[in-house]
C-alpha positions as CSV (number, residue, x, y, z in Angstrom):
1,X,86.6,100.2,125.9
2,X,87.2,99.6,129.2
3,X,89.0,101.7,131.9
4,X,92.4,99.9,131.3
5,X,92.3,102.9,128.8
6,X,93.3,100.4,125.8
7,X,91.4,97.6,124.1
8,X,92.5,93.8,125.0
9,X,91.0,90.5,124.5
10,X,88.3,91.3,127.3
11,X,86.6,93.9,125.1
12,X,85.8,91.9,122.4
13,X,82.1,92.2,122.3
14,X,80.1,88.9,121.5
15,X,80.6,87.6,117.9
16,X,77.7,85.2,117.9
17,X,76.3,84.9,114.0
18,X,79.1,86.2,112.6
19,X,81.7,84.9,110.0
20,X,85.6,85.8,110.2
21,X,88.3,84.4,107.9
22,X,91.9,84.6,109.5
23,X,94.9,83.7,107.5
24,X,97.4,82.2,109.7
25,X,95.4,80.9,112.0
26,X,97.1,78.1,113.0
27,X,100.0,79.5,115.2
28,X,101.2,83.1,116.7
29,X,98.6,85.9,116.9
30,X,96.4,84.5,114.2
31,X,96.1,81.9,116.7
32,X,95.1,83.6,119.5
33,X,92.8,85.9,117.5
34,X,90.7,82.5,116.0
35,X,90.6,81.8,119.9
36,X,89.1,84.7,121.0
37,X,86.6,85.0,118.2
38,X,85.6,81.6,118.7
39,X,84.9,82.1,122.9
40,X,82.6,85.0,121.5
41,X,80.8,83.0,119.3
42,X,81.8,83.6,116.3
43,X,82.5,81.2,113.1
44,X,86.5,81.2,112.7
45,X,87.3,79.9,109.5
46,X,91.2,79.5,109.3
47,X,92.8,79.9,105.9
48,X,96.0,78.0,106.3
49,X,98.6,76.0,103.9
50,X,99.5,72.8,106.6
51,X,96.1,71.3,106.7
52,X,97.5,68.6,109.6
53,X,98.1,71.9,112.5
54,X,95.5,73.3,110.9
55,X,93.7,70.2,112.5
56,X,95.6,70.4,115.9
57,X,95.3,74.1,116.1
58,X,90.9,73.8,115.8
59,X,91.5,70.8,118.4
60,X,92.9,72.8,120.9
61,X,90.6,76.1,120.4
62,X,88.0,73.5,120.9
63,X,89.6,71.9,124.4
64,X,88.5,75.5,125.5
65,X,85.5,76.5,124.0
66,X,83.7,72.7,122.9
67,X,80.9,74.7,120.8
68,X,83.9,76.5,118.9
69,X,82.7,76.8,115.1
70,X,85.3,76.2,113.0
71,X,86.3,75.5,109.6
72,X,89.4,74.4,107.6
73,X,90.5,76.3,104.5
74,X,93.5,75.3,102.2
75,X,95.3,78.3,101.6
76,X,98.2,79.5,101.0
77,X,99.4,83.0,100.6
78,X,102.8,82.1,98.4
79,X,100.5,81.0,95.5
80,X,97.8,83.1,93.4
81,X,96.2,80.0,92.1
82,X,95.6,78.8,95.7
83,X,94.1,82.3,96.6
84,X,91.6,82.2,94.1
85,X,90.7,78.6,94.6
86,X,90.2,79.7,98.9
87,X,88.7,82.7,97.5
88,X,85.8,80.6,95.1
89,X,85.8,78.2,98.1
90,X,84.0,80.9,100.7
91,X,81.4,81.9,98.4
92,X,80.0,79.0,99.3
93,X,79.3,80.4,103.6
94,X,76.3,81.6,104.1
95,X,78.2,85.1,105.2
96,X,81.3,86.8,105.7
97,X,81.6,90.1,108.0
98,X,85.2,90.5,108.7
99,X,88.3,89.0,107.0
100,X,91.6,89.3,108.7
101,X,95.0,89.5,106.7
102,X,97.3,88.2,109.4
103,X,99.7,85.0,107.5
104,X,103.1,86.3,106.5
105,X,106.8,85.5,106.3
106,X,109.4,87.4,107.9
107,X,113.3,87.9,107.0
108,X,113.8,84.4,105.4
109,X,116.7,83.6,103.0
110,X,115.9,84.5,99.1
111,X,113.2,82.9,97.9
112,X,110.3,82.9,95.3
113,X,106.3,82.4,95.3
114,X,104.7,79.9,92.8
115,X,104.4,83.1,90.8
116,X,108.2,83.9,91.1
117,X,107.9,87.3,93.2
118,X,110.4,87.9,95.6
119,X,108.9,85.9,99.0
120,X,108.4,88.5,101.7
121,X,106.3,91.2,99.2
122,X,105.0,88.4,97.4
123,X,103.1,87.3,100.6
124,X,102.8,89.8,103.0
125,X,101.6,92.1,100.4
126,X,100.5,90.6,97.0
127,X,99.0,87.7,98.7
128,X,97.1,90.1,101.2
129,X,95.9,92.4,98.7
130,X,95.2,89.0,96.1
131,X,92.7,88.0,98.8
132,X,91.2,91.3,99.8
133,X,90.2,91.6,96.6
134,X,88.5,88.5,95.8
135,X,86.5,88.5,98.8
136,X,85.6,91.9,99.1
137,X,82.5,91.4,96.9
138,X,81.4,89.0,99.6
139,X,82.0,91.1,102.5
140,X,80.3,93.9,100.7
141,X,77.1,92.3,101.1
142,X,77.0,92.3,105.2
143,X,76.7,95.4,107.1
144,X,79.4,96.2,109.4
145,X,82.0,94.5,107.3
146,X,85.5,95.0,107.9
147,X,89.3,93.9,106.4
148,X,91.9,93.9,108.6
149,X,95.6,94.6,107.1
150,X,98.3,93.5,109.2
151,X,101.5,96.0,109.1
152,X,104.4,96.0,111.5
153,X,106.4,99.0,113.1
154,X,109.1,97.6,110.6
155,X,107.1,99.9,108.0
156,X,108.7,103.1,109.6
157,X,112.0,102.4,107.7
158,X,110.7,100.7,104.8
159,X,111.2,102.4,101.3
160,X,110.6,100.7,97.9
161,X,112.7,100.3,95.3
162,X,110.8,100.7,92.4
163,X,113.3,99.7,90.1
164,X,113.9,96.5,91.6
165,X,110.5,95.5,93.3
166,X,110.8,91.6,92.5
167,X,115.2,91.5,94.1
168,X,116.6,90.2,91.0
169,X,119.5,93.1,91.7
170,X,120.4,92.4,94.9
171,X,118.4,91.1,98.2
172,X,118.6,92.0,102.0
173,X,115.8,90.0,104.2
174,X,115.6,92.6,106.8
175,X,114.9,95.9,104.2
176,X,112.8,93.7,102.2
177,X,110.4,93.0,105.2
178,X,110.5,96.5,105.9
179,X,109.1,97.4,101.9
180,X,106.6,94.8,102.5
181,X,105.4,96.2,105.7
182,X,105.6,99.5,104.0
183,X,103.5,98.2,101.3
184,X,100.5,96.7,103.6
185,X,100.5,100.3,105.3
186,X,100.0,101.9,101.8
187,X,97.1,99.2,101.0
188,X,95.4,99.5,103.8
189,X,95.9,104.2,103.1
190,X,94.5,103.6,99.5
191,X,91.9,101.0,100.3
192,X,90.3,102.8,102.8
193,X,90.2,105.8,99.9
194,X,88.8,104.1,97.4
195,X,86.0,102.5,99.6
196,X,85.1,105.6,100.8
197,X,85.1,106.8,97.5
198,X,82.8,104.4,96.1
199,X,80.2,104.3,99.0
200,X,81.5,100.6,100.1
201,X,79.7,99.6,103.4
202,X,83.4,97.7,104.0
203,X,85.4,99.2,106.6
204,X,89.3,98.9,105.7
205,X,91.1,98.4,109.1
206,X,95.2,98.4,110.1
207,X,96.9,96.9,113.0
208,X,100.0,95.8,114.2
209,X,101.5,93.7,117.0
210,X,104.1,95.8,118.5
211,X,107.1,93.5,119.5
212,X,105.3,90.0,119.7
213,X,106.6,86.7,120.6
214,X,106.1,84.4,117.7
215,X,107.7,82.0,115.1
216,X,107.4,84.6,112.7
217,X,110.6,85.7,113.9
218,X,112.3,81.7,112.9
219,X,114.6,83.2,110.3
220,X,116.5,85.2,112.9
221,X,119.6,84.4,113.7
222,X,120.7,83.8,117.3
223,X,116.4,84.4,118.5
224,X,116.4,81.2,120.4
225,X,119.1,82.3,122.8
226,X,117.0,86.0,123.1
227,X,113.9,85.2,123.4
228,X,114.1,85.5,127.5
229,X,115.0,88.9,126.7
230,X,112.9,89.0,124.3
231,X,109.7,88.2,126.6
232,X,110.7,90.9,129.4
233,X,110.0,93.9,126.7
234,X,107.7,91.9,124.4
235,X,104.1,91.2,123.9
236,X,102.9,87.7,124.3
237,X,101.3,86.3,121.0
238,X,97.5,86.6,123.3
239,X,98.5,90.6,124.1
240,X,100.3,90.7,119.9
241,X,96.8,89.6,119.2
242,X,94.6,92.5,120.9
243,X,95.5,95.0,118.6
244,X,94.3,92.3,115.7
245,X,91.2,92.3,118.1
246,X,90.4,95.5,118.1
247,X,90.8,96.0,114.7
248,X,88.3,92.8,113.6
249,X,86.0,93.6,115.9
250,X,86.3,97.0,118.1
251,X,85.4,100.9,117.7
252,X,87.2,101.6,114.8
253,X,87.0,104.7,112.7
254,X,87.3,103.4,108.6
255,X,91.3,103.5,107.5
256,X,92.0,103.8,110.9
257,X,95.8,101.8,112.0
258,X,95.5,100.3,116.0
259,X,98.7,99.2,117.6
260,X,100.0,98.3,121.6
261,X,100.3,102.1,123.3
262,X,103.2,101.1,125.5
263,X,107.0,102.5,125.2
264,X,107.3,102.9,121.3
265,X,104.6,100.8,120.7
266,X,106.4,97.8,121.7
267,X,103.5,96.4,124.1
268,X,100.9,97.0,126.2
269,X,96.8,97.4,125.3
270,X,95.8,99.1,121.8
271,X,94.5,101.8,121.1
272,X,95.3,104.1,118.0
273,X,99.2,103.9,116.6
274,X,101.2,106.0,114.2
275,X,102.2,105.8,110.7
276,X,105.5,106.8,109.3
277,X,104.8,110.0,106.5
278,X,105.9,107.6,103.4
279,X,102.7,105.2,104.3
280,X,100.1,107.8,104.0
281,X,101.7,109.2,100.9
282,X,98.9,109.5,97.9
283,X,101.0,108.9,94.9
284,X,103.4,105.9,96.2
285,X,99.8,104.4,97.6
286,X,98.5,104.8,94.1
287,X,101.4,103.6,92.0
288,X,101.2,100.3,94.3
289,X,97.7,99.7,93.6
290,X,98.1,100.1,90.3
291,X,101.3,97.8,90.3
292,X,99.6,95.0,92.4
293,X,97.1,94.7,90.4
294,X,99.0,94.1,87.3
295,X,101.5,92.0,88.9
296,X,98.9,89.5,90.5
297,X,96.2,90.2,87.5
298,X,93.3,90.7,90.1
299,X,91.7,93.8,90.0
300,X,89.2,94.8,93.0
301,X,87.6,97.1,90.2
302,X,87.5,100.3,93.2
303,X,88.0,103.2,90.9
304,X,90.9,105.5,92.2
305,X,90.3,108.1,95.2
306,X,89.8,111.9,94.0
């Protein structure tokens, strides 16, 4: 890295040859990521459900690198049946090194996936871990491969209710991000595990944005009126996006979790960030792999950790 003593956008070495799959892609740091990775050569392949910005977003990565290589990819994280269709869909590339779990929803009103799970775990975490595990037989075949889990510093005060995973009881937006954020911090802890575990070449890699700038924040009430404030402590969605970077395509040590190193990890460069105890907790990581698997009926077949 160099001697801004963090990784940013600069550090990305070149990419040429090699294959990433970003969910997201089209807007916020998903976005800026694809943009990056393209300028380094690599093929960016953007998984996204609005096939129209999909189009405007590749257009625009390509009015700053012409040779971009670039590919559309229906997908969208809310429905299992579209996972697996993207999923059967990138068997068909020649090769995939890195896939990057960056799409997600954030503090909308009740709602339901095609599947009827509760929105926010639905896709920030069953969709995520849906995906990972239908393409990690593909990744598994390239050296160096890595999947990227995207968590928040929202995970720090998330806590799962068990009892009441899918909010038929009762639902609050803002602690139901938290669980889901909670959750990808536990997949990312028991993934890494049970790689290792099995001898998988696939590196299992966590990140987070710090305080970023986006329209993932468009269910917030009142943001419009902040978001000058907002952008004086913030990250833009290009710095959000270096610890994404990093993560896809820096020095990374395997279940390893990158964030900004600023005040309380709100911005700055990344480097490594910390983990509340309740993500790195054996049993709760467990008992959600074990749940995810029945509730999306997609198993990635990785036999538990010892």
């Amino acid at each position: 890295m160099s001697s801004h003593t963090g990784f940013t956008e600069t550090d990305v070495p070149d990419q040429s040859g090699r294959c990433f799959v970003v969910t997201g892609a089209n807007t916020g740091l998903g976005f800026e990521a694809a943009c990056v990775l393209a300028a380094r050569g690599a093929r960016v392949i953007l998984a996204c459900r609005d096939k129209h910005k999909t189009l405007a977003a590749m257009e625009w990565i390509r009015s700053l690198t012409p040779a971009a290589d670039l590919a559309f990819l229906h997908y969208d994280q809310a429905d299992l049946d579209s996972i697996r269709r993207a999923a059967g869909e990138l068997e068909s590339e020649p090769r995939i090194d890195v896939l990057v779990n960056n799409a997600g929803v954030m503090n909308p009103p009740l709602a339901r996936t095609q599947q009827g799970f509760e929105l926010q775990f639905g896709v920030n975490h069953l969709g995520s871990f849906a995906l990972t595990s239908l393409v990690l037989p593909l990744l598994s075949v390239r050296p160096n491969a890595r999947v990227v889990i995207t968590a928040s510093l929202a995970h720090k005060t998330g806590q799962i209710d068990w009892s009441d995973i899918n909010a038929e009881r009762g639902y609050e937006k803002r602690p139901r991000y938290n669980t889901s954020k909670l959750a990808n911090a536990l997949f990312l802890f028991e993934l890494d595990r049970r790689l290792r575990a099995a001898g998988s070449t696939v590196t299992a890699v966590g990140c987070h944005p710090g305080f970023a700038t986006t329209d993932l924040g468009r269910h917030i009430p009142g943001i419009k009126l902040l978001q000058p404030l907002f952008g004086l402590i913030s990250n833009t969605a290009a710095m959000g996006a270096w610890p994404t970077l990093h993560a896809a395509t820096g020095p990374v040590h395997p279940g390893g979790y990158y964030g900004p190193q600023g005040f309380k990890e709100i911005r700055g460069v990344s480097g490594e960030a910390s983990r509340a105890p309740q993500a790195t907790d054996p049993a709760q990581a467990r008992r959600l792999w074990d749940l995810s698997v029945s509730m999306t009926g997609i198993d990635p077949g990785l036999p538990p950790a010892p």
